[in-house]
N, C-alpha and C positions, 0 to 999 in steps of 0.2 A: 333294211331292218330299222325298226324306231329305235331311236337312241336309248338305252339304260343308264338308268341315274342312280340306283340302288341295287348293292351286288345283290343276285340271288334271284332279283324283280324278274329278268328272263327264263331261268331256271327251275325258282321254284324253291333251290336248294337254301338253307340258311347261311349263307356266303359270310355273311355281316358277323355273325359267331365266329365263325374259323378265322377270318382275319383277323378280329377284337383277337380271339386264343392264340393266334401267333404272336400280335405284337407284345401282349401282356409276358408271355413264355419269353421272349427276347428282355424286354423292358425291366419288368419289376426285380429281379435278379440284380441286378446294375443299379435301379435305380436304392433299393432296399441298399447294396455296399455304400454307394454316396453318401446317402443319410447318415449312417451308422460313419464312415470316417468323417464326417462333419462336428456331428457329436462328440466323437472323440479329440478331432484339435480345439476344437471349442470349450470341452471340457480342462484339458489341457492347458490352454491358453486363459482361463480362468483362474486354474491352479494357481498358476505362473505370478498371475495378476494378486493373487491375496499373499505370498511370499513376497513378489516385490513392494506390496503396500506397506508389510512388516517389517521389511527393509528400509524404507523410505523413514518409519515413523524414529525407528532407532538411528536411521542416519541424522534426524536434526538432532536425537537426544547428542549424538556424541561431537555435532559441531559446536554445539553448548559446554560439553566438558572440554573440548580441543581450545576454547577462549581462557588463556590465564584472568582474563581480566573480571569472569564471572567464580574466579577463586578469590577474588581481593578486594570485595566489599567489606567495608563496617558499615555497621548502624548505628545509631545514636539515639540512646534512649533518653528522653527528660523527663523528669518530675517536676513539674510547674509548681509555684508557691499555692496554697490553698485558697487567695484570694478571689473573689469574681473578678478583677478585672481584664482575666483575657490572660493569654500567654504571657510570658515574660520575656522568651526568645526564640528563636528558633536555630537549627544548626544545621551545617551540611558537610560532613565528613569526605573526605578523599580515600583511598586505599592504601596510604601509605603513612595514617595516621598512626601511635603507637594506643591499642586501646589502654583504658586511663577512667578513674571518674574525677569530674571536676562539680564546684559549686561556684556557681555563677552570679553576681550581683549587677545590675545597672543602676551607675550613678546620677546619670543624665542622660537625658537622647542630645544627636544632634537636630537644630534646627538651621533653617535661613533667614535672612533677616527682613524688617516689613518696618518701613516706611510709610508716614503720614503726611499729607501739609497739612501745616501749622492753623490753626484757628481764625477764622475772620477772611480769610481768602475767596473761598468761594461761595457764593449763594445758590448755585443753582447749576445744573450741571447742563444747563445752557450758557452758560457764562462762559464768554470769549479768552483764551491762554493767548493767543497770538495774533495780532492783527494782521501781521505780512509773513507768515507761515516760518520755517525752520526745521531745525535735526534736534533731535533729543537721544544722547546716546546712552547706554545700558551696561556696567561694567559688574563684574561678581567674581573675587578670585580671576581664572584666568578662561571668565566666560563674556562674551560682549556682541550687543546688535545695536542697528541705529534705528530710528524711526522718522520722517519727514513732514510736518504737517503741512498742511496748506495754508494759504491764509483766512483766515478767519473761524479757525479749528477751536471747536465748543469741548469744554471740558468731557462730555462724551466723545465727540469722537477720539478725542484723547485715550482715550479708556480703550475703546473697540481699536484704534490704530493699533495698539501694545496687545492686545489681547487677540489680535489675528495674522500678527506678523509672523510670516514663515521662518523666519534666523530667530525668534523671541528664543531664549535658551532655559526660560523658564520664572518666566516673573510675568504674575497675574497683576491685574490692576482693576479696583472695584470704586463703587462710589458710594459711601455712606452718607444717606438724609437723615442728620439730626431735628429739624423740624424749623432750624434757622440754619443750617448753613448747609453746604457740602461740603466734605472730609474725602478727600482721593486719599485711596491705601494700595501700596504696590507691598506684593507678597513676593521674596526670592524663593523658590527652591535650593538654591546652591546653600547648604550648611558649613557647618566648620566655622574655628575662631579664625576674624582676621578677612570674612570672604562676606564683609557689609555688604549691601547695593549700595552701590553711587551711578549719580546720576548727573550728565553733565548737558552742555549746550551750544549753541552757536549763534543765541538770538537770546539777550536780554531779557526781552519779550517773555522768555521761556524759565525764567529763575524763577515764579514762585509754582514751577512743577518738576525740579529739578532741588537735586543734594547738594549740589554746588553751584555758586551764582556765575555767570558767564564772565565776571571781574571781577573773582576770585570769593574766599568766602564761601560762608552757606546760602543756600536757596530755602526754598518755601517749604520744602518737603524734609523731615526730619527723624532718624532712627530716636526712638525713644528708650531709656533703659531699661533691662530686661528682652529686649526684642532686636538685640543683634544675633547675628549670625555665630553660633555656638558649635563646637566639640561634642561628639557622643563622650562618654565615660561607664566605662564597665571593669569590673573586680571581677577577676580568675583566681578563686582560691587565697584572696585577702591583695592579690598583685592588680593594683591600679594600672588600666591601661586606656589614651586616648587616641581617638580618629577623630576625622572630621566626615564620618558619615554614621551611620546605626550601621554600617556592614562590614564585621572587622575578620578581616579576611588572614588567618595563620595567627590571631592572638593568642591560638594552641596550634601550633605547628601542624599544616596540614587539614586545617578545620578551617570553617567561614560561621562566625556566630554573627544573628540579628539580632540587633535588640528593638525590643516591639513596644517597651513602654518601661516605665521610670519604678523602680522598685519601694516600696511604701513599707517604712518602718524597718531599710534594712533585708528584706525576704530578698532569700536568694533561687535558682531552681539547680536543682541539682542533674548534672550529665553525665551519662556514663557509654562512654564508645567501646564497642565490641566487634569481635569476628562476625562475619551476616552467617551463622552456622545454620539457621536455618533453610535457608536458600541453599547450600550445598548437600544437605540432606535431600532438599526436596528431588536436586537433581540428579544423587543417586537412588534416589526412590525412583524416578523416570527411568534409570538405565534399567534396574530391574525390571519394574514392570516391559520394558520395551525390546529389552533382550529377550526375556521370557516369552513375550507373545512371538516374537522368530523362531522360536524354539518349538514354542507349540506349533505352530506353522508349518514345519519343517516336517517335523514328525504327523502331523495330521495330513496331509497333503501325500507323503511318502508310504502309506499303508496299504497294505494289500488288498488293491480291490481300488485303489486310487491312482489318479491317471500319473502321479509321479513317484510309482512307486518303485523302488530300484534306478531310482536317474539319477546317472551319475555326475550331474552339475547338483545336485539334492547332497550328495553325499559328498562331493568335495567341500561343499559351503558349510557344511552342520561339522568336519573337521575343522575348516580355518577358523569357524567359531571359538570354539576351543582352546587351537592351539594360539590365539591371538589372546584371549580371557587368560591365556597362561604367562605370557609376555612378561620375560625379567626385564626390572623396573631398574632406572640406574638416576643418577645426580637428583634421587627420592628422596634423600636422608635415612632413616632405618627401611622405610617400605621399598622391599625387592620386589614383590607382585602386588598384583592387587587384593589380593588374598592377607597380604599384613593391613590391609586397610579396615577391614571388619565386613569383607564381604566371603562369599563361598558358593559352591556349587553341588547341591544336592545329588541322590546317585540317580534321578530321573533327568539331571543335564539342567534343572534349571538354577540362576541366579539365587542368591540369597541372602540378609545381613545375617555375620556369623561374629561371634564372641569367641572364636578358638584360640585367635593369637591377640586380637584383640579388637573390642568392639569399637564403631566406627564415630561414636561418640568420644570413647578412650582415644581414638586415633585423630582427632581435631582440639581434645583438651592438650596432648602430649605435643603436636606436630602439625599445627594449623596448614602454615605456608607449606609443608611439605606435600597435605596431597595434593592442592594446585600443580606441583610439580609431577605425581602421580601420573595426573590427567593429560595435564595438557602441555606437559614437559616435551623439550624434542622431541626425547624416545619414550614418552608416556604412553600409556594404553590408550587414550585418545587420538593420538595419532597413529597408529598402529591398526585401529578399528576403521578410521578413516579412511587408509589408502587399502580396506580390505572390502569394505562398503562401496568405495568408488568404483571399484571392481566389476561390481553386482546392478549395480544401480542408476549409472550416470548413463547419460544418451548412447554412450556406445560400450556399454557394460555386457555383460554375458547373458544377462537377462532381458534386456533388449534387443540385444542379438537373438534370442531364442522366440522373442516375440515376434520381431519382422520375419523370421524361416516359418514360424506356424502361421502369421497371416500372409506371405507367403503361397503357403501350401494351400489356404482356404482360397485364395485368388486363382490358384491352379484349377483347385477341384469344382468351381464356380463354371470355368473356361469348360471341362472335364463334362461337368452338365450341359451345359448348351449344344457340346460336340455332337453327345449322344442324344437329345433330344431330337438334332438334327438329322440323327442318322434312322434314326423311329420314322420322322416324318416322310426321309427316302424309301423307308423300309414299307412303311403303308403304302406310298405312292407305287412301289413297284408289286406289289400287291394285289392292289386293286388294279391296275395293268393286268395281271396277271388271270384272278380270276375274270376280270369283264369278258376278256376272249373267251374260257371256258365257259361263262355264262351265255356268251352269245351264239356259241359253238351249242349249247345244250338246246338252248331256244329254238337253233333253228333245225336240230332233229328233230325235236317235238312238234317241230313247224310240218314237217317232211314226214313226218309217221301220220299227222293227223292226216295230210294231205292225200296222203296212199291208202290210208282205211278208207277215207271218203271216195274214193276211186274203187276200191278192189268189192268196197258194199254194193256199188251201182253194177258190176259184174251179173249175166244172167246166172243161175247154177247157187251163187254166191250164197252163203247159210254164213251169217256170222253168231259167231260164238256166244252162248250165254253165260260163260263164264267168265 
């Protein structure tokens, strides 16, 4: 018999139906539950995913209230004189300043001091300082570098040695063309009374670019008055006080004022250091808002007809909510909850600022330091939220745990398809097995009828049938 490639081809019969109808009768059943539990962990594991994000968002709110240190800001507010010319100071407050207003006046800035040589010295800043080279060293208070020239070292490269040496501690050196001569000016940075540059030697050669001559005496180069090295001076509230920089660091206990420039006619600016209240608002505005979106979470996610409705990791967490937000407060000062602080909880579960016992503005004029203590006190609600959040949240929280068992289960039901896919493809195979024989069994009675009509017609007598 010639081989059959297509069930039915021998037969006649429609083969190719009845098997496609078996395998679909097997298949789509199974495969239709797949789908549909697919859906369902997926849905699921969704859910999961928009509770732990609401989770996540109010876990950094509360690692923020857990920091005492974002309870112990001031600010510092100035009022600059009305003058153009720019600030008068600037300030930088610590948290352990007592707020306060002060008026401020600067006397004098500090500067450093600047050095000239003397007139008639040099002509041209090709003009030779040292014929057989030497050291020129650098003193300011108790700052110092040296420099080596070579010999026959021009009054620039004089200038560029000083001006590109890596120990320089901060003394520029310029060269002014009057039109007859050159004028060398060395500039210190170092301020304060008392902290001139000097300038010494080790080669005669080098005294008329140097403060001191190498056999004692002055050199060539000379502070002139008015242009020493000077004292800042600043008045706090009529109290004269000196440094020897513009940066006076605790001249109000716990503050660092700058002074930016020399006050004209007396103008002072006026400072006033405060609690940062605004920043603690804002970050109980964040709990709100962040608590509340968990809430809504909980409860939307939890609804009939939603894949975590009735789950009871849903229903343990929207308790510890609760009873964590209820948390007696202790070493608060009067705040026993957080509920004396100016917050409260409406009868739909969410957050809210409340004025019952007292509003949260009353409760930072009355009690600043204390709700830093509230929060993020040992046994403050912020610690308390934390290790209840950590819970839920962290790598190996409950919620993560429920996430690796549902993708988990989607890896199973992945395996679950392939099996049965597999088992389809067995199922065809013996199938088609199955009918080829009857097909080929049918062929060859068809074969066998035709072959005996054709025989039994050629019979004498024989009348075959017309019907």
């Amino acid at each position: 018999m010639p081989l059959i490639t297509s069930a039915g081809i021998g037969s006649g019969l429609d083969l190719e139906s009845i098997i496609s109808a078996t395998i679909s009768a097997e298949n789509t059943p199974k495969m239709n539950a797949f789908v549909k539990k697919e859906e369902s962990l997926q849905v699921e594991l969704s859910a999961l995913g928009e509770v732990k994000s609401a989770l996540s968002k109010l876990q950094d709110t509360i690692e923020k209230l857990a920091d005492p240190d974002n309870f112990d800001k001031r600010i510092a507010n100035i009022k600059q004189p009305t003058s153009d010319d720019g600030d008068l100071i600037s300030v930088t407050p610590t948290s352990d300043i007592t707020p306060g207003d002060f008026n401020i006046e600067v006397i004098e800035l500090a500067q450093g001091s600047r050095a000239t040589s003397n007139d008639g010295l040099f002509s041209s800043t090709d003009d030779v300082v040292t014929a057989s080279g030497g050291t020129l060293s650098f003193a300011a208070g108790d700052k110092s570098f040296d420099i080596t020239l070579d010999a026959g070292a021009t009054l620039a490269d004089l200038r560029d040695a000083i001006n590109e040496s890596n120990s320089n501690f901060g003394v520029t050196a310029n060269i002014i063309n009057t039109g007859s001569e050159s004028k060398l000016v060395f500039t210190s940075n170092v301020t304060g009374t008392g902290n001139d540059l000097v300038i010494s030697n080790d080669n005669a050669e080098l005294d008329n670019v140097s403060t001191v001559a190498n056999g004692g005496g002055a050199g060539g180069i000379a502070i002139a008055t008015g242009n020493e090295a000077k004292d800042a001076v600043i008045k706090v509230d009529g109290i004269e006080i000196t440094n020897d920089t513009n940066t006076f660091k605790d001249a109000v206990q716990d503050m660092t004022i700058t002074a930016k420039r020399q006050s004209v006619d007396g103008e002072t600016a006026k400072l006033f250091v405060e609690y940062d209240r605004e920043s603690i608002t804002k970050l109980v505005d964040e709990l709100i808002a962040n608590y509340n979106n968990v809430v809504g979470q909980l409860g939307f996610q939890s609804r009939v007809g939603k894949p975590l409705n009735s789950d009871a990791t849903i229903r343990s967490l929207s308790s510890q909510l609760v009873n964590t937000l209820s948390t007696n407060l202790t070493d608060a000062g009067p705040f026993t909850s957080i509920f004396d602080i100016g917050l409260g909880v409406n009868k739909e579960g969410y957050l809210e600022k409340s004025s019952l016992v007292r509003s949260l503005n009353e409760a930072m004029d009355d009690n600043f330091d204390n709700i830093g203590k509230a929060f993020a006190g040992e046994n403050g609600i912020a610690k308390q939220f934390e290790a209840l959040l950590d819970n839920y949240v962290d790598s190996d929280g409950i919620i993560k745990q429920r996430e690796e068992s549902l993708n988990g289960q989607l890896d199973e039901l992945e395996d679950d398809v392939i099996n049965h896919q597999y088992r389809m493809e067995e199922l065809e195979t013996r199938l088609r097995q199955q009918y080829s024989g009857l097909d080929v069994l049918l062929a060859q009675m068809q074969s066998t009828q035709t072959y005996l009509s054709a025989q039994l017609s050629s019979l004498p007598g024989f009348t075959k049938s017309n019907s």
